[in-house]
PyMOL Python script that loads the backbone (N, CA, C, O; Angstrom):
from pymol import cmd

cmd.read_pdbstr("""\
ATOM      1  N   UNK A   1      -3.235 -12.583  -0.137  1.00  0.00           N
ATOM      2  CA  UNK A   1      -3.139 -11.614   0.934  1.00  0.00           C
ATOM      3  C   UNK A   1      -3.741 -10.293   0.443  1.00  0.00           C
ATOM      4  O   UNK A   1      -3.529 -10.126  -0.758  1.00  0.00           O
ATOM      5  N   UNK A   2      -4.358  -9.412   0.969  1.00  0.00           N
ATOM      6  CA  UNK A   2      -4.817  -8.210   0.791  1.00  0.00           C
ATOM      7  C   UNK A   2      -4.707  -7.261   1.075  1.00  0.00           C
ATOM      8  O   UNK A   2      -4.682  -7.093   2.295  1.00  0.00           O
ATOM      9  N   UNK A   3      -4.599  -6.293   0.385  1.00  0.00           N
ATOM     10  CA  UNK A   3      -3.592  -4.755   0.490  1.00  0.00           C
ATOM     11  C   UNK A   3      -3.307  -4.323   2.596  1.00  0.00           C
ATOM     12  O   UNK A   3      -2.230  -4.162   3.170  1.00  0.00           O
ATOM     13  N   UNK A   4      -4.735  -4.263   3.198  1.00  0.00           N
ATOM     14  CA  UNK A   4      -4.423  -4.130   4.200  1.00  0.00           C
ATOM     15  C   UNK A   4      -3.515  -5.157   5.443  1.00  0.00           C
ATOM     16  O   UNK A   4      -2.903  -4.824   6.458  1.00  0.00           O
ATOM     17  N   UNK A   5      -3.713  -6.199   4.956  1.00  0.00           N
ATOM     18  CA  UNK A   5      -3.008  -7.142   5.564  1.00  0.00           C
ATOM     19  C   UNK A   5      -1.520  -6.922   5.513  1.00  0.00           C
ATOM     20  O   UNK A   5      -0.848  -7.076   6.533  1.00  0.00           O
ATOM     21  N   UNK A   6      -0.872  -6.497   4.141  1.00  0.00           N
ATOM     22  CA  UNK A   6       0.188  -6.538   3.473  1.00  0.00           C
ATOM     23  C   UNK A   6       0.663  -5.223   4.062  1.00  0.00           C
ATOM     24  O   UNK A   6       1.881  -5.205   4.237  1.00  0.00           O
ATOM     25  N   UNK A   7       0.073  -4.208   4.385  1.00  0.00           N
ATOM     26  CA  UNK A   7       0.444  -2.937   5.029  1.00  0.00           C
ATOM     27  C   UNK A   7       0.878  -3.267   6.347  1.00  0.00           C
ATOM     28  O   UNK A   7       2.088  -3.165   6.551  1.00  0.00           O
ATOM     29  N   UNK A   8       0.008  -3.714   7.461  1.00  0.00           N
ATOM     30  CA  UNK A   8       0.376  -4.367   8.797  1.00  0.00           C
ATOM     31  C   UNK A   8       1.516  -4.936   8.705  1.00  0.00           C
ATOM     32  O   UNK A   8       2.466  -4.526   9.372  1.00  0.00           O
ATOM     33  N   UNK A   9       1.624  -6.000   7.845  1.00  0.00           N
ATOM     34  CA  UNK A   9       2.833  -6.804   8.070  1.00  0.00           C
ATOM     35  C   UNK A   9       4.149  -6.039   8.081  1.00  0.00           C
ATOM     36  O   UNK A   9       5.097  -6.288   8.826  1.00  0.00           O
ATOM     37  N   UNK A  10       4.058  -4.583   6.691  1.00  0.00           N
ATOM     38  CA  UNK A  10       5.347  -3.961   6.773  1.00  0.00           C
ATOM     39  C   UNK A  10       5.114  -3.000   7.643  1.00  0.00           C
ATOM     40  O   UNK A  10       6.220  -2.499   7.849  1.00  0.00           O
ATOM     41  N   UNK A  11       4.236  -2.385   8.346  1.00  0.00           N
ATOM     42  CA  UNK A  11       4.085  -1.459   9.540  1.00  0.00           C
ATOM     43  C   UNK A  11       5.457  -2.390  10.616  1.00  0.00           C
ATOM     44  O   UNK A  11       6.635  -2.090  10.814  1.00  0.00           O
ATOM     45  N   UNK A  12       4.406  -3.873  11.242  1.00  0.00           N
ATOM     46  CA  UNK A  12       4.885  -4.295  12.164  1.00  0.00           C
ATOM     47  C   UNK A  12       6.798  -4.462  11.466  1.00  0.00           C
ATOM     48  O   UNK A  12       7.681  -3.982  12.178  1.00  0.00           O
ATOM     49  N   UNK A  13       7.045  -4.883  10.634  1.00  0.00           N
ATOM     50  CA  UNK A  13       8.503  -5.548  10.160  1.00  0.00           C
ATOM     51  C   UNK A  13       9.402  -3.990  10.489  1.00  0.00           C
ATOM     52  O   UNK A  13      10.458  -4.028  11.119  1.00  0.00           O
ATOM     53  N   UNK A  14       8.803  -2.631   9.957  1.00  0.00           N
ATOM     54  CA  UNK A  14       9.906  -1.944  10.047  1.00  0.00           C
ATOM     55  C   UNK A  14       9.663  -1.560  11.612  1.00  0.00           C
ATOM     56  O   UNK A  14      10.500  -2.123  12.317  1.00  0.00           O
ATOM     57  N   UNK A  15       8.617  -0.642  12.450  1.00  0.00           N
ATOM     58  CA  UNK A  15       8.825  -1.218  13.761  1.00  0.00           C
ATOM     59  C   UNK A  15       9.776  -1.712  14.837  1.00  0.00           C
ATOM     60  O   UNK A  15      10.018  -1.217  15.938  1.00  0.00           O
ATOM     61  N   UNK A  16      10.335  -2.985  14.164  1.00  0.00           N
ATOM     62  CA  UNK A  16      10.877  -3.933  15.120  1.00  0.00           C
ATOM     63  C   UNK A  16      12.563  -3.826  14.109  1.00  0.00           C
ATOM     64  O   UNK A  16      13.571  -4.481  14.377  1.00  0.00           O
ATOM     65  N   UNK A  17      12.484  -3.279  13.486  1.00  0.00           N
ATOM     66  CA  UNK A  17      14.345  -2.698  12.181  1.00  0.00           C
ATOM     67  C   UNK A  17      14.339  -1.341  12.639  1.00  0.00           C
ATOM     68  O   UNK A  17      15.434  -0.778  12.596  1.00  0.00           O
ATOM     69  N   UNK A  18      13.413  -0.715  13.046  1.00  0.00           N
ATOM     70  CA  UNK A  18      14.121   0.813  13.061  1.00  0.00           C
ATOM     71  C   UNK A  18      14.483   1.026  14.529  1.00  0.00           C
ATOM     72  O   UNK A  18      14.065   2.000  15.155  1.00  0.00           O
ATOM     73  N   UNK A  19      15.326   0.023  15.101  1.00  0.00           N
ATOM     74  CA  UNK A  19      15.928   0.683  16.327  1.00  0.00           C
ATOM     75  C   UNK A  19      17.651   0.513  15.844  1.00  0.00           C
ATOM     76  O   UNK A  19      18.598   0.940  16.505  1.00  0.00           O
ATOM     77  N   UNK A  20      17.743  -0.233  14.506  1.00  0.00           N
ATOM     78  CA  UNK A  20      19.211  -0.389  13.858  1.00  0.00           C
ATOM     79  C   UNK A  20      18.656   0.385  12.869  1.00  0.00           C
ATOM     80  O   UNK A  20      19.254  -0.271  12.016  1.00  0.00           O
ATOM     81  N   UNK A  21      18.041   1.202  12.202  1.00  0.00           N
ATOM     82  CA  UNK A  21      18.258   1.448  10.969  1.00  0.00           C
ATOM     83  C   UNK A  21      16.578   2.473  10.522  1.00  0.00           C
ATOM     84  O   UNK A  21      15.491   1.959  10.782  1.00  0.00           O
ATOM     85  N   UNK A  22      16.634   3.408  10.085  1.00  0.00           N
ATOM     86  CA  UNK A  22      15.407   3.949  10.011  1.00  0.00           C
ATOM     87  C   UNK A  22      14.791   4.533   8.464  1.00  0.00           C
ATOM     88  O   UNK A  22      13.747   5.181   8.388  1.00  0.00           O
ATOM     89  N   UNK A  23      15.763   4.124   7.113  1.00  0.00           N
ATOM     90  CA  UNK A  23      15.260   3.566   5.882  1.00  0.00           C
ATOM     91  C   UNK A  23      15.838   2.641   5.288  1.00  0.00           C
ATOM     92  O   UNK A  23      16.953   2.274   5.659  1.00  0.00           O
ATOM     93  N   UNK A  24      15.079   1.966   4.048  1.00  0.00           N
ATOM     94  CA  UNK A  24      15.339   1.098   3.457  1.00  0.00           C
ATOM     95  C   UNK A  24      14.985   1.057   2.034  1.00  0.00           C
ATOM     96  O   UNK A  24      14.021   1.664   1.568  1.00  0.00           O
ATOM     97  N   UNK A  25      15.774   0.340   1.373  1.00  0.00           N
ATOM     98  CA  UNK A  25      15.623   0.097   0.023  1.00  0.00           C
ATOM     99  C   UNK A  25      13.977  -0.537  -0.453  1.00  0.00           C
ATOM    100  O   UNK A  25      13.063  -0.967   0.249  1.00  0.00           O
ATOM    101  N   UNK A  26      14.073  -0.403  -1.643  1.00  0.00           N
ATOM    102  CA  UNK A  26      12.367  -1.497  -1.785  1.00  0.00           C
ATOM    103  C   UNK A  26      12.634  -2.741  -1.788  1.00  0.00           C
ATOM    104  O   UNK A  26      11.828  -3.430  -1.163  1.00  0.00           O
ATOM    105  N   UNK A  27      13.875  -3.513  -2.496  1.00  0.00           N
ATOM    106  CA  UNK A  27      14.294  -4.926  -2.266  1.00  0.00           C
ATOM    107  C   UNK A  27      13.813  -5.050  -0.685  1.00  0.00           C
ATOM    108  O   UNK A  27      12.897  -5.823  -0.406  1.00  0.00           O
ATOM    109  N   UNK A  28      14.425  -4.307   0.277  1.00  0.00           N
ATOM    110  CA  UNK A  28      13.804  -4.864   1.493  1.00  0.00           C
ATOM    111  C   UNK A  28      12.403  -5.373   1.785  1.00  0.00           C
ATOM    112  O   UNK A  28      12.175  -6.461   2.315  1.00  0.00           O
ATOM    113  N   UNK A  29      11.430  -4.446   1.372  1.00  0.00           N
ATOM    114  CA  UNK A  29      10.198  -4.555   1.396  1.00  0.00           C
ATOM    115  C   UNK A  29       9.671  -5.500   0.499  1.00  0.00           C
ATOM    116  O   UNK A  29       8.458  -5.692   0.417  1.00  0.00           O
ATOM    117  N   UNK A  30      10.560  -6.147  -0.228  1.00  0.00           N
ATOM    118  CA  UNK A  30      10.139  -7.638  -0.733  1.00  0.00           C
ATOM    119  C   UNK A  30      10.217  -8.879  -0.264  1.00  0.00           C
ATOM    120  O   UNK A  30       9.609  -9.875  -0.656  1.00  0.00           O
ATOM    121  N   UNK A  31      11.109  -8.757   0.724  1.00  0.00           N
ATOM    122  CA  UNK A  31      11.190  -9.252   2.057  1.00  0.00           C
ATOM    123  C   UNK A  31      10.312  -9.730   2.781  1.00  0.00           C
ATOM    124  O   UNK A  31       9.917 -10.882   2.960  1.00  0.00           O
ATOM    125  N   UNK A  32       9.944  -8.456   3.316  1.00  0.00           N
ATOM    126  CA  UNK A  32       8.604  -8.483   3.981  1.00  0.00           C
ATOM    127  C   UNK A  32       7.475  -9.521   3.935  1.00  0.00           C
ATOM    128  O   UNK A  32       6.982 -10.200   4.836  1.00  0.00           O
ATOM    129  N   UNK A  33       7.163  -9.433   2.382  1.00  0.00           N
ATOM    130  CA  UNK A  33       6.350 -10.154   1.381  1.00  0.00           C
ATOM    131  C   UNK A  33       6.576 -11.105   0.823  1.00  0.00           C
ATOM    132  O   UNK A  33       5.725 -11.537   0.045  1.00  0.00           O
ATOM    133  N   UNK A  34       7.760 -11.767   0.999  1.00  0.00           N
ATOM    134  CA  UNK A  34       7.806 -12.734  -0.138  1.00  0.00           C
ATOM    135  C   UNK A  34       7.152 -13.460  -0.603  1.00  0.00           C
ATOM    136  O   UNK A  34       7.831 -14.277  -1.223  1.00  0.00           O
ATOM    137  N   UNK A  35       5.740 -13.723  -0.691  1.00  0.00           N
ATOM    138  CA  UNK A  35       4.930 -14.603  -1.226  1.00  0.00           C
ATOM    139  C   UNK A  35       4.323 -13.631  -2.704  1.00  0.00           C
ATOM    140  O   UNK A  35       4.057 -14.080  -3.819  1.00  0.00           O
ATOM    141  N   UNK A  36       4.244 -12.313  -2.259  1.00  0.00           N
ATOM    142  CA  UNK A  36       4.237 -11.124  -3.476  1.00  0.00           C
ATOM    143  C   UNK A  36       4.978 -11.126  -4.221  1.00  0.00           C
ATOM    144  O   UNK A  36       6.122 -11.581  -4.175  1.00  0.00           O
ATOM    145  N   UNK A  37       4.192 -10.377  -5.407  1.00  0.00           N
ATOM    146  CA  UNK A  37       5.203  -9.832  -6.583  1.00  0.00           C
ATOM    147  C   UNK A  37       6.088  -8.787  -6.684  1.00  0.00           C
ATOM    148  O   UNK A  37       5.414  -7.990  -6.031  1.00  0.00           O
ATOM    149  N   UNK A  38       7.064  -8.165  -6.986  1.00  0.00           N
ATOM    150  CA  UNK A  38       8.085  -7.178  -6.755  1.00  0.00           C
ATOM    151  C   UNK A  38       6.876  -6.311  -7.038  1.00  0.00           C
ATOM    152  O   UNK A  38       6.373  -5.575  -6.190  1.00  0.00           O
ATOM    153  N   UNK A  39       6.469  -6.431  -8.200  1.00  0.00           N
ATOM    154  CA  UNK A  39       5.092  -5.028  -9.116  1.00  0.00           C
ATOM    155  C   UNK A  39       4.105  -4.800  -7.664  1.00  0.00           C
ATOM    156  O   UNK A  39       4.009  -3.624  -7.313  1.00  0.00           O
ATOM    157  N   UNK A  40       3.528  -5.617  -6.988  1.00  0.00           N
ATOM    158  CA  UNK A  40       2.596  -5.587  -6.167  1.00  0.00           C
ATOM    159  C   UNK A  40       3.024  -4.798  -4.901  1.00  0.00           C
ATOM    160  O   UNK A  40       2.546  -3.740  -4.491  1.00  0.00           O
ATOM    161  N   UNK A  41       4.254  -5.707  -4.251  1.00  0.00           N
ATOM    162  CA  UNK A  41       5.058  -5.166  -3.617  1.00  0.00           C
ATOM    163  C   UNK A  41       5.208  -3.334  -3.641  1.00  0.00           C
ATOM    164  O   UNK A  41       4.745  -2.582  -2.783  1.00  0.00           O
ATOM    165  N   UNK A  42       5.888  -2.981  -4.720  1.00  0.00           N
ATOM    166  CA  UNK A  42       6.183  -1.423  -5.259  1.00  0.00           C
ATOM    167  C   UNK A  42       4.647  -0.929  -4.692  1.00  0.00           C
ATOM    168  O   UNK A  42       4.481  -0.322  -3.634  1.00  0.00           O
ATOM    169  N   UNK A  43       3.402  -1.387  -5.782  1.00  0.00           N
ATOM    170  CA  UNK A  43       2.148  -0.834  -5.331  1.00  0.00           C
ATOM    171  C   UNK A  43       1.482  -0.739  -3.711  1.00  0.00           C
ATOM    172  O   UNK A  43       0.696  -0.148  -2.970  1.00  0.00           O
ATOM    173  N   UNK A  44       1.967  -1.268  -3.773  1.00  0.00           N
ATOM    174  CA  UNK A  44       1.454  -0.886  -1.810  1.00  0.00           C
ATOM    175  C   UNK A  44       2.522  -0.230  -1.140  1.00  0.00           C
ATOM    176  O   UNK A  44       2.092   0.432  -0.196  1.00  0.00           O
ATOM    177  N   UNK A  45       3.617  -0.176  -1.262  1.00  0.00           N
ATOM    178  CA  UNK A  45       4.478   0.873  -0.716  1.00  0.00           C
ATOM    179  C   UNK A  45       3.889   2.218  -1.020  1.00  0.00           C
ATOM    180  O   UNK A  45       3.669   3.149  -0.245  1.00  0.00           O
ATOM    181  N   UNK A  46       3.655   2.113  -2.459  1.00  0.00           N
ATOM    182  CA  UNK A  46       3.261   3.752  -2.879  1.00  0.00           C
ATOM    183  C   UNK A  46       1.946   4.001  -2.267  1.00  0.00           C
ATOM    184  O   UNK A  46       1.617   5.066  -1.744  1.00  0.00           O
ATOM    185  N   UNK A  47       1.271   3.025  -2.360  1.00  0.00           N
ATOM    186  CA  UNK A  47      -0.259   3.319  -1.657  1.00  0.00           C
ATOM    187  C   UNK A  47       0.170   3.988  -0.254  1.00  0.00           C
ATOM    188  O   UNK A  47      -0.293   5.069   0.109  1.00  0.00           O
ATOM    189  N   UNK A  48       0.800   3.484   0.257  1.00  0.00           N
ATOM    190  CA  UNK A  48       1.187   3.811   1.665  1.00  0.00           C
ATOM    191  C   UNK A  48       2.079   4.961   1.975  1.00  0.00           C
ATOM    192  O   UNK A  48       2.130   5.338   3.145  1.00  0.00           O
ATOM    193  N   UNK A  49       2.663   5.456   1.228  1.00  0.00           N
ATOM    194  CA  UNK A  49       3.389   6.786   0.661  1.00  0.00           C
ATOM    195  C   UNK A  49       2.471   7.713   0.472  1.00  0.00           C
ATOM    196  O   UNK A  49       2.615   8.829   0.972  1.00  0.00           O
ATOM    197  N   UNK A  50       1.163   7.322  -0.434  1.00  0.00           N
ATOM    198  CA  UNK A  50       0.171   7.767  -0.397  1.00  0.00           C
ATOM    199  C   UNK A  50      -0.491   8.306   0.772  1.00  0.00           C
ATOM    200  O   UNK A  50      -0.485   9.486   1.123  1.00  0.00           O
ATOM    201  N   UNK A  51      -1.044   7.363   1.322  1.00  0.00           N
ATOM    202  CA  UNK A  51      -1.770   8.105   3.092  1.00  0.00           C
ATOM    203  C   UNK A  51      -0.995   8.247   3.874  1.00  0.00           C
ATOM    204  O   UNK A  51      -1.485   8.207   5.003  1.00  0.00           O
ATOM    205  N   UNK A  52       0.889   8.531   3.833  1.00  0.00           N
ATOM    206  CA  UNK A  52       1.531   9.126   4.346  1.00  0.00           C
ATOM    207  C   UNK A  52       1.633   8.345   5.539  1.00  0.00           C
ATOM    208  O   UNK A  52       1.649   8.993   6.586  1.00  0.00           O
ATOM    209  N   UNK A  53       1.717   6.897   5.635  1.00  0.00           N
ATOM    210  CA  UNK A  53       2.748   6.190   6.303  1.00  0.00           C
ATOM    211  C   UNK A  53       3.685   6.044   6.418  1.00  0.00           C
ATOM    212  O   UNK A  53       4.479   5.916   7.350  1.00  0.00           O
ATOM    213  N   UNK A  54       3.692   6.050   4.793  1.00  0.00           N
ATOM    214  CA  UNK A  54       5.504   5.769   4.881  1.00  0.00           C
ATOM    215  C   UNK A  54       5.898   7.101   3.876  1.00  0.00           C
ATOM    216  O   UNK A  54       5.053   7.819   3.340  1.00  0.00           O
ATOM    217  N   UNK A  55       7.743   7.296   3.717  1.00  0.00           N
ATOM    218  CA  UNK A  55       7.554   8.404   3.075  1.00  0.00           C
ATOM    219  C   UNK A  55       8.690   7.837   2.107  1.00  0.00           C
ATOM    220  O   UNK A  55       9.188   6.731   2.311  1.00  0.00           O
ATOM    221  N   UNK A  56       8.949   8.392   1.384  1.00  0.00           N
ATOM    222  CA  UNK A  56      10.410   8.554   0.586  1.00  0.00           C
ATOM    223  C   UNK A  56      11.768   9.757   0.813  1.00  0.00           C
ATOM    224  O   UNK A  56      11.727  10.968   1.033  1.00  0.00           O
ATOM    225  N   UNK A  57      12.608   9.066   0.692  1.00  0.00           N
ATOM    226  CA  UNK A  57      13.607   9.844   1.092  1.00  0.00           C
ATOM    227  C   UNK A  57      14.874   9.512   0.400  1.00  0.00           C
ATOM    228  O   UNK A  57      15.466   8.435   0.465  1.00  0.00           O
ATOM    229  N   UNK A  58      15.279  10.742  -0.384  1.00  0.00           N
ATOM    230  CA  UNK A  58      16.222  10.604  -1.594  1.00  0.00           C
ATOM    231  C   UNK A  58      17.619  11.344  -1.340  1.00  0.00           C
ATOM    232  O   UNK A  58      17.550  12.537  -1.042  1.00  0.00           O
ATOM    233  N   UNK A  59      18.805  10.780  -1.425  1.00  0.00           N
ATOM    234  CA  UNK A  59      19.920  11.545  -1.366  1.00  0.00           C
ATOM    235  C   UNK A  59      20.527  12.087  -2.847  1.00  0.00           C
ATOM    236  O   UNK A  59      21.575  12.649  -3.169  1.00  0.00           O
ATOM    237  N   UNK A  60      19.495  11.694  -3.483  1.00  0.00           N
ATOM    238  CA  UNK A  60      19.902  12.061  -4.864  1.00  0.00           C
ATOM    239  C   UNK A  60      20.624  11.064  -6.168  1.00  0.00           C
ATOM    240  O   UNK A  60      20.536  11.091  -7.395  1.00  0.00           O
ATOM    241  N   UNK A  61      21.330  10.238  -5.219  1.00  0.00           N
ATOM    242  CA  UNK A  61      21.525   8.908  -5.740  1.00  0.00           C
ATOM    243  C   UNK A  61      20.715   7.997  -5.825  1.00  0.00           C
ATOM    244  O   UNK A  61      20.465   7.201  -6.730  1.00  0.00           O
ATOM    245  N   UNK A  62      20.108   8.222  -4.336  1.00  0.00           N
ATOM    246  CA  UNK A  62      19.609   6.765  -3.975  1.00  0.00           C
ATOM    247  C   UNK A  62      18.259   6.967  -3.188  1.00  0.00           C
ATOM    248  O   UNK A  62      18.109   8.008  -2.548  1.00  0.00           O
ATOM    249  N   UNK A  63      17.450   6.179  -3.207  1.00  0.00           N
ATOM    250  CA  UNK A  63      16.112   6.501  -2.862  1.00  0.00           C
ATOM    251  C   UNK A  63      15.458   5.419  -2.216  1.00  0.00           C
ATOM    252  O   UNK A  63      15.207   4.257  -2.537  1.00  0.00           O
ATOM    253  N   UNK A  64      15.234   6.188  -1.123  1.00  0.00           N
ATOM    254  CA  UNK A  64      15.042   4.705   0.501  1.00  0.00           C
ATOM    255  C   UNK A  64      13.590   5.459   0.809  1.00  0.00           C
ATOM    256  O   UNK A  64      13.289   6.634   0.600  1.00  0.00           O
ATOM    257  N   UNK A  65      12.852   4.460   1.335  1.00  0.00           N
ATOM    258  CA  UNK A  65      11.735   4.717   2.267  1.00  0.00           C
ATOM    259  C   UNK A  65      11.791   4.007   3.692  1.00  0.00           C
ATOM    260  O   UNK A  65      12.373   2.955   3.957  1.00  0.00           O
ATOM    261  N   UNK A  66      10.832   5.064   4.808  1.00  0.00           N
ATOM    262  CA  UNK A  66      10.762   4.731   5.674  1.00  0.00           C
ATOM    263  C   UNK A  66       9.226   5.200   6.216  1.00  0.00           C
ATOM    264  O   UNK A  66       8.309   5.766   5.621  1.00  0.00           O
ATOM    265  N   UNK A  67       9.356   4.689   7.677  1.00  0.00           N
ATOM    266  CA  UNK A  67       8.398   5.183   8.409  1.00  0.00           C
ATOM    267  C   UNK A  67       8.193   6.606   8.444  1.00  0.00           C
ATOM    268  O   UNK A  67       9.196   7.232   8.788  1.00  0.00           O
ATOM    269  N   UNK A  68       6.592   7.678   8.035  1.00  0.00           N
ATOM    270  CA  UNK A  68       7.046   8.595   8.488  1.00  0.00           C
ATOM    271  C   UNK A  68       6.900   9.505   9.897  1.00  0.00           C
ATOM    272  O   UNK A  68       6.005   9.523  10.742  1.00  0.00           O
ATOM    273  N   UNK A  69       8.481  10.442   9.762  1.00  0.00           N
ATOM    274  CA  UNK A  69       8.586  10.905  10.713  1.00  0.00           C
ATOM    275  C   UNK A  69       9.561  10.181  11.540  1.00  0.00           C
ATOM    276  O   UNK A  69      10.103  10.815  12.445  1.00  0.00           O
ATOM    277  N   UNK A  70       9.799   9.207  11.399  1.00  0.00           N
ATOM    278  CA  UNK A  70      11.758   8.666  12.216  1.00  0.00           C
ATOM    279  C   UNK A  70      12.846   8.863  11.356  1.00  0.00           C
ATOM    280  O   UNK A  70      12.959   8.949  10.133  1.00  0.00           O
ATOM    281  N   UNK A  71      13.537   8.908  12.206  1.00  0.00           N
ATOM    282  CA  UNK A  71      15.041   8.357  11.477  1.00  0.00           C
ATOM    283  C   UNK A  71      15.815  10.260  11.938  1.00  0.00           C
ATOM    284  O   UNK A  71      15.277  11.299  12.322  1.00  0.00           O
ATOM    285  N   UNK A  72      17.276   9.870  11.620  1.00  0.00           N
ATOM    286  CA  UNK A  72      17.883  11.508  11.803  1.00  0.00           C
ATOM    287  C   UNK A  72      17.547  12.189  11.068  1.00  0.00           C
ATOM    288  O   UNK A  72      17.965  13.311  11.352  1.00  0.00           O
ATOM    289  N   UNK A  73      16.727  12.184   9.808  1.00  0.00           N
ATOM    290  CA  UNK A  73      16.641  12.973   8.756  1.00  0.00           C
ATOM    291  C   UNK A  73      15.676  13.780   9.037  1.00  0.00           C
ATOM    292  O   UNK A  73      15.716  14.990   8.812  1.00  0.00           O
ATOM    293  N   UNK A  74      14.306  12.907   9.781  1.00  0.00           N
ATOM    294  CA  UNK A  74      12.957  13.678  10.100  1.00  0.00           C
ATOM    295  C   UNK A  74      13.291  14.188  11.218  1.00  0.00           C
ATOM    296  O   UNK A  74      12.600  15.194  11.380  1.00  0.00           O
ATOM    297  N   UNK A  75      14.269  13.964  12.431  1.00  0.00           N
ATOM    298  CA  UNK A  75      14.545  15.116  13.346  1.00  0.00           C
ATOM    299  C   UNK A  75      15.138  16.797  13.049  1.00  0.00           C
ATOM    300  O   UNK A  75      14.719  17.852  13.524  1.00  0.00           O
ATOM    301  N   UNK A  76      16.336  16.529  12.017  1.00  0.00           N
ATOM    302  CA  UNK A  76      16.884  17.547  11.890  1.00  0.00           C
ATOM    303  C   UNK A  76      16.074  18.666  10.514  1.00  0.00           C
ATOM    304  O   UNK A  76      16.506  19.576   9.805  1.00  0.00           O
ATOM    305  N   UNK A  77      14.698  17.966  10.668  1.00  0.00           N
ATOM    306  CA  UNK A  77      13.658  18.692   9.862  1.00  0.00           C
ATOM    307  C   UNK A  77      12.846  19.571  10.348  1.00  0.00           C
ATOM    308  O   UNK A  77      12.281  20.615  10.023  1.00  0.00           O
ATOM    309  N   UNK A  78      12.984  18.564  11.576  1.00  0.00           N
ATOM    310  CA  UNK A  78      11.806  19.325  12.525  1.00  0.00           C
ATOM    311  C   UNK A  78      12.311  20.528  13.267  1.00  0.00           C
ATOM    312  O   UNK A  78      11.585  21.433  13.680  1.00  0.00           O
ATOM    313  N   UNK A  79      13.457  20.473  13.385  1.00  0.00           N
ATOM    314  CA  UNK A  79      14.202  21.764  14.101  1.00  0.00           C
ATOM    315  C   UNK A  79      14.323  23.102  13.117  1.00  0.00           C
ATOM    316  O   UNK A  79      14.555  24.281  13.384  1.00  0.00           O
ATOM    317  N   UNK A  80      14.079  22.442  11.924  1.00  0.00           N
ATOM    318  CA  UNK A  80      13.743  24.156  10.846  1.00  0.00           C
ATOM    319  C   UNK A  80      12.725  25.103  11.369  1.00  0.00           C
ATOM    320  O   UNK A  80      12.483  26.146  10.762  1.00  0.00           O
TER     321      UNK A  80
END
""", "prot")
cmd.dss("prot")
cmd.show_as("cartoon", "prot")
cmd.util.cbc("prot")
cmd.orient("prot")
């Protein structure tokens, strides 16, 4: 499979999860993929973190990514 293919697939997967839920762990995003490697997996998240698809979002403990720009976190950002 190839990087862009592998992007679509987790575009479309979170999509159709973020009307319950608007981040996720990276185990999830192995999910996505399971025919991938966890290492590969990680690398295209970040690629995609990269051109600011997706973002990261840390409570300090714990560190979830999502789509960016959803979820309550990116609303009550936008009101700054």
């Amino acid at each position: 499979m190839d990087a862009a293919e592998a992007k679509k697939i987790i575009v479309e997967e979170l999509e159709k999860k973020t009307k319950s839920k608007s981040k996720f762990y990276l185990k999830d995003f192995y999910k996505f993929l399971p025919d991938e490697k966890p290492r590969a997996v990680k690398n295209i998240v970040n690629d995609m973190v990269a051109e600011g698809i997706l973002e990261y979002w840390s409570s300090g403990s714990t560190t979830m990514i999502g789509l960016k720009g959803r979820g309550k976190q990116a609303a009550a950002e936008d009101e700054d």
